[in-house]
N, C-alpha and C positions, 0 to 999 in steps of 0.2 A: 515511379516508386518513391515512397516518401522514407524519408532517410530519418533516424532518432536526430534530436539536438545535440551540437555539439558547444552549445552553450553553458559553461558552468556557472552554478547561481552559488552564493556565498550568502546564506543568511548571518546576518549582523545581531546581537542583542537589541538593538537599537528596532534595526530593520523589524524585526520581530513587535517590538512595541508598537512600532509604526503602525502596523498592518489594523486594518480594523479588527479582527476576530484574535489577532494575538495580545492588543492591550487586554482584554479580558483575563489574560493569564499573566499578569503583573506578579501577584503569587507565589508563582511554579517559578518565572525568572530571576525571582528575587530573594528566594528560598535558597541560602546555604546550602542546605539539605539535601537538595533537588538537583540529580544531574544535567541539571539544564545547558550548561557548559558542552558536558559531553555529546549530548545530543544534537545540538549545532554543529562541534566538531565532526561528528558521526555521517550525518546529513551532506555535511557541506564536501563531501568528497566528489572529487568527479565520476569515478570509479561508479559507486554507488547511485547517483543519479542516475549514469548509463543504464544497469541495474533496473532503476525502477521504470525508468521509458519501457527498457526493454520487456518487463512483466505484464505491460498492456498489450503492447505490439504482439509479443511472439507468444505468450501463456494466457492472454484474456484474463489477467488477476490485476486487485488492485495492486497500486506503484509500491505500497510497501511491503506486499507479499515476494519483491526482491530483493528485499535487506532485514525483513525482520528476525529471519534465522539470527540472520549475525550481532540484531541490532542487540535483541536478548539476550544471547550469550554474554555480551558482554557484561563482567563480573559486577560495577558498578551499577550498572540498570536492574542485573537480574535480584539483586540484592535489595536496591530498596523496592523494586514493584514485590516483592518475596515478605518484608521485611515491618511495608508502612502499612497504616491506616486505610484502606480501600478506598476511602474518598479523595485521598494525595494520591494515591499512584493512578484516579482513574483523570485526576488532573492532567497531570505527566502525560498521560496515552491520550488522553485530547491535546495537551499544548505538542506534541509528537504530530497530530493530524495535521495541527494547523503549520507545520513547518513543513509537511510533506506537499500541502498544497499550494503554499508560497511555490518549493521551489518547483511544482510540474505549473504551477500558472506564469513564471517568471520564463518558463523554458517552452513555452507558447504552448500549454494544453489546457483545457477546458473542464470542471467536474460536469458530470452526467447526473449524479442527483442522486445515482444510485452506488450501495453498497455490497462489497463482495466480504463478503465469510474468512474470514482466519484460522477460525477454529472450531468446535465446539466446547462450548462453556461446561465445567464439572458440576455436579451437583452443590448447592450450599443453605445453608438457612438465611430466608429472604432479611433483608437490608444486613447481612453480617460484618462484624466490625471486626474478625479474624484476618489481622493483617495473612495475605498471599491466599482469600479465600476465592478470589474472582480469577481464576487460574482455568485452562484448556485441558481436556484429556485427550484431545485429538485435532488434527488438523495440522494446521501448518504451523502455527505461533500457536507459545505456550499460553502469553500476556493479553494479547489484543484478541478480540473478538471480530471485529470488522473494521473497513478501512472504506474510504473514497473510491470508487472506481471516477476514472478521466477518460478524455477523447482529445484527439486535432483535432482544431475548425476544421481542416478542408479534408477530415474523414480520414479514415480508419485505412491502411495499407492492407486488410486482412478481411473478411466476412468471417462472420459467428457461423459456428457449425448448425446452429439454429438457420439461420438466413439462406444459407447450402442448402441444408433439407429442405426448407419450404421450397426452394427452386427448382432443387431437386426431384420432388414429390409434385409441383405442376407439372414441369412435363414428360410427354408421353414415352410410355416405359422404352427402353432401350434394349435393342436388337444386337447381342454381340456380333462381332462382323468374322465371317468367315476368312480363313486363311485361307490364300491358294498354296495347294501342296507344292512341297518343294521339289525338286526337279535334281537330285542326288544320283 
């Protein structure tokens, strides 16, 4: 049975620039404005990473559908994604991804390529510049719309309830088995 990591990753500002896809967000790191502080802090828990392993393993959701309750709530985040411009905070919710991926690749997992659902998006007027217009009316996250889904290399401790059924459904239908009466 393969066990979550109990490896804690620490992303660095630095670390973060390093990474190929996080110098692209020089920006968002280097933005007063931007709680990019926080969200390192955020991230970098151990608590919370356990968290996000554990949202692939045992919930089949992406790794941030186990912290993004919390990550939102938090009054700083909710404030400027509420607050800025839709094109900074959709910054922020990509430099977010790319921290999520650091630390599930740093903690031996793999992205799949595919994405899972956070929310549904609310109705808005297309390219709208109403800061808090790109906002959920349903789902799990208010903010984010979709996230990474990940995998281990050496595979998944769990089958998709998809992969059950198709097994399920080759073979041949199942005969409940009779009880011998009891002897009372």
């Amino acid at each position: 049975m393969m066990s979550v990591s109990t490896t804690d990753v620490l992303i660095s500002r630095q670390l973060f620039l390093d990474d190929r896809q996080g110098r692209t967000f020089a920006d968002v790191v280097n933005d007063p404005e931007q709680p990019f502080e926080l969200v390192l802090a955020f991230f970098n828990d151990a608590d919370r990473q356990r968290r996000m392993e554990e949202s692939e393993i045992h919930h089949n959701r992406p790794p941030l559908a186990g912290v993004v309750r919390e990550f939102e709530s938090t009054p700083e985040v909710d404030l400027f994604l509420a607050s800025q411009h839709p094109r900074r905070t959709k910054r922020l919710r990509q430099a977010v991804g790319v921290v999520v991926r650091m630390i599930m690749e740093l903690r031996g997992w793999r992205k799949t390529g595919k994405k899972g659902s956070l929310g549904v998006r609310a109705a808005r007027a297309p390219h709208s510049a109403t800061p808090g217009a790109y906002h959920n009316t349903g789902g799990l996250a208010f903010w984010f719309l979709r996230a990474e889904r990940y995998e281990r290399p050496d595979g998944m401790p769990y089958r998709t309830v998809r992969a059950r059924r198709d097994e399920f459904d080759a073979q041949p239908a199942r005969k409940p088995r009779r009880r011998k009466p009891s002897k009372d």
